[in-house]
N, C-alpha and C positions, 0 to 999 in steps of 0.2 A: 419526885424524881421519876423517869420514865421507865418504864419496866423495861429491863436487859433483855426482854424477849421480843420485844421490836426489833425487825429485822430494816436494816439499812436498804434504801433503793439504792442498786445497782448506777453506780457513776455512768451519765450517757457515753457511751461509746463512737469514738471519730471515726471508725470505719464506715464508709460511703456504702451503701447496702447495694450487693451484687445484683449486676443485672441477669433478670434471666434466663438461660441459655434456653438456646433456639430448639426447637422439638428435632428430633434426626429425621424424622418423615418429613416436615416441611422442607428440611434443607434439602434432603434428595429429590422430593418431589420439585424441589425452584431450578436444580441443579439439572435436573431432567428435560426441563421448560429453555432450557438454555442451551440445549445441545442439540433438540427438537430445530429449535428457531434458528440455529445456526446449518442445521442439516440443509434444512428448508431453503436459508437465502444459497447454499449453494446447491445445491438444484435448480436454483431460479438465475444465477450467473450460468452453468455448464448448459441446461435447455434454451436461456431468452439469449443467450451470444450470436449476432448473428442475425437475426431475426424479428418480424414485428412483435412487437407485444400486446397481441390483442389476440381478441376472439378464448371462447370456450378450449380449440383446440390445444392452445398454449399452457390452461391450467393444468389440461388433462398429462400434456406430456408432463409436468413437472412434477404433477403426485405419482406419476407413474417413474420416474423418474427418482424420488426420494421414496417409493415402496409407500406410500401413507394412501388415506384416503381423502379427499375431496375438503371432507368434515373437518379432518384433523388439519389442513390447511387452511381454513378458514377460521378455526381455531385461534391461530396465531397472527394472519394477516384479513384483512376486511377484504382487500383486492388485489391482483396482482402487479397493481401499479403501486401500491403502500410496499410491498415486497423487495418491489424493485427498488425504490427509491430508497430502502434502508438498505439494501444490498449496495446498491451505488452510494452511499455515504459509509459505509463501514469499510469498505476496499479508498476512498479517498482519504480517510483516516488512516487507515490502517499502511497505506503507502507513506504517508505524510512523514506519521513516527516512526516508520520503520526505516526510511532512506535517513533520517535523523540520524540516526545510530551509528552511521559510518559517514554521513553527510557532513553534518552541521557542526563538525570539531573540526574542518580543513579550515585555513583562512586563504592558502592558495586559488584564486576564482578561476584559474586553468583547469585547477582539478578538482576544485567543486562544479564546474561544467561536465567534466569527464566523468566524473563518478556519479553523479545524477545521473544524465543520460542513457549512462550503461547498465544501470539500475533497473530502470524502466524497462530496456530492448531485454536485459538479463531476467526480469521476470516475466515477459511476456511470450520467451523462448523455453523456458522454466513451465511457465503456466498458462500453455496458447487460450486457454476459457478463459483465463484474466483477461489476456492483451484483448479478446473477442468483447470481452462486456464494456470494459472501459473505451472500446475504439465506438463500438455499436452505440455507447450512451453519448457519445462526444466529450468523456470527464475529464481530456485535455482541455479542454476549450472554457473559455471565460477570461474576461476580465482580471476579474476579484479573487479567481482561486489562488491559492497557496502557491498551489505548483508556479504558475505562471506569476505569484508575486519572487517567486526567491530565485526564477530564473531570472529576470529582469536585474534580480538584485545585484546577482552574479555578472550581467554583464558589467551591468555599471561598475561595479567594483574592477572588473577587467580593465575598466577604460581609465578608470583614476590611477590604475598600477599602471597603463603602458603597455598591457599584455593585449588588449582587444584594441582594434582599429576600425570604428564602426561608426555612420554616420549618426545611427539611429539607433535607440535603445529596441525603443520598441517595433523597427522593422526585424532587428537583430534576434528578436526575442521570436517572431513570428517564422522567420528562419528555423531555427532550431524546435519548434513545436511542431511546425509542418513536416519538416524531417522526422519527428521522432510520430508521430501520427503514421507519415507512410511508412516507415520503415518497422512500426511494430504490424500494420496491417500484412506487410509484407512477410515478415517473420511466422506470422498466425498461419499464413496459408501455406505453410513451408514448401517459402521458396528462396529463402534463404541459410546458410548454415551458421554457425557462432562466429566464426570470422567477420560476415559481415558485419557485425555489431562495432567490432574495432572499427573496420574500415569508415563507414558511415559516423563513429564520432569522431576521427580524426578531420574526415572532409568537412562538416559541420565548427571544426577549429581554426581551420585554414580559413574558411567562409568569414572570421571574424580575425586574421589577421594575422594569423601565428604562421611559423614558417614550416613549411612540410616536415622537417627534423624536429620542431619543437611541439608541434600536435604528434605526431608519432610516438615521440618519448612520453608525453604527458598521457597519450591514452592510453602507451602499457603500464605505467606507475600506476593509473590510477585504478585500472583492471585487475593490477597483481595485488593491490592492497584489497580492492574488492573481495579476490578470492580469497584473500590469508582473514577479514575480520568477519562477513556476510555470515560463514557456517555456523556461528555464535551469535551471529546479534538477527539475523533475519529468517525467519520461520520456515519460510518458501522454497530459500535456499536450496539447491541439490550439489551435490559436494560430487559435480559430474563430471566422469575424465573426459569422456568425448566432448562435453562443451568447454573447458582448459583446455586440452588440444586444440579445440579447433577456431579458437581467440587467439592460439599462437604466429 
């Protein structure tokens, strides 16, 4: 018989063994690397808006410009072309999901026209170093981008509902890009006030066939909803009475 003093192994245990947890110094130090990089690409939108992107001088302004030095920028990017290029991909994203948010639950394609539109003119009067880098980079333009697929998409769907009168999608399509290319450049150099933002997407409504009463009503719906959901769903947002005012 087995001595009673044999003590029993311990029944395996089903808990899945914790992973882990992450040291507090790495986490701050990654969280630091993240705020650096993000300084940086804007820096690199408010200095290159506008302007070539070359030569030594352009680095110079931009560390001088984020307070860093030379070192610490290269740090993070290899050149100022890698800087820019994730600057301009993180503002084409970052537009994408964020016009989502008040976009892409309309099934109306009057005023998924209208709230797009005003979106774009709305941040770029919000945030003229935006409208500067996006116009500078040409990140309306293409083909294949997003923007320009779900404008297209929107007419089409215009045209299936009866609401758009258009021969051409894609002439229709380059109408309303070309409009909103000038009219954000125009907006950057202020030379225009909030107002024009309405006026210009209504005209841009007419263009496709709507009746002067029925672009007018569709651009202040879609504006007043702008202003009532944007201050929660869109970062950029400025909750500004002089630009309400002066959309009225």
């Amino acid at each position: 018989m087995a001595s009673s003093s044999l003590r029993r192994r311990p029944a395996d245990s089903d808990e899945e063994p914790r992973a882990p947890q992450e040291d507090h110094r790495v986490r701050v130090a990654r969280e630091k690397r993240k705020r650096m990089r993000a300084h940086l690409m804007q820096s690199v939108i408010t200095v290159c808006s506008g302007r070539k992107l070359t030569g030594s001088t352009v680095i110079e302004d931009v560390v001088r410009h984020a307070e860093v030095s030379r070192g610490t920028f290269y740090k993070y990017f290899e050149s100022l072309d890698e800087a820019v290029i994730e600057a301009a991909a993180k503002l084409a994203e970052e537009m994408t999901v964020g016009i989502a948010s008040v976009y892409d639950v309309l099934e109306d394609p009057v005023l998924r026209t209208a709230t797009g539109f005003q979106t774009f003119l709305s941040r770029s009067w919000m945030e003229p170093d935006w409208g500067a880098f996006i116009i500078h980079l040409d990140l309306l333009n293409g083909e294949q981008n997003q923007i320009s697929s779900k404008v297209k998409g929107d007419i089409r769907l215009g045209v299936e509902t009866g609401d758009y009168f258009v021969e051409s999608i894609d002439t229709a399509a380059d109408l309303l890009m070309g409009a909103k290319h000038e009219a954000i450049r125009r907006i950057i150099a202020g030379q225009e006030d909030a107002a024009y933002i309405r006026d210009i997407t209504a005209m841009v409504l007419r263009g496709f066939g709507l009746s002067h009463h029925k672009a007018e009503k569709s651009v202040g719906d879609a504006f007043a909803r702008l202003c009532n959901e944007a201050p929660g769903k869109l970062s950029w947002w400025r909750a500004d009475a002089a630009f309400a005012a002066g959309a009225d």
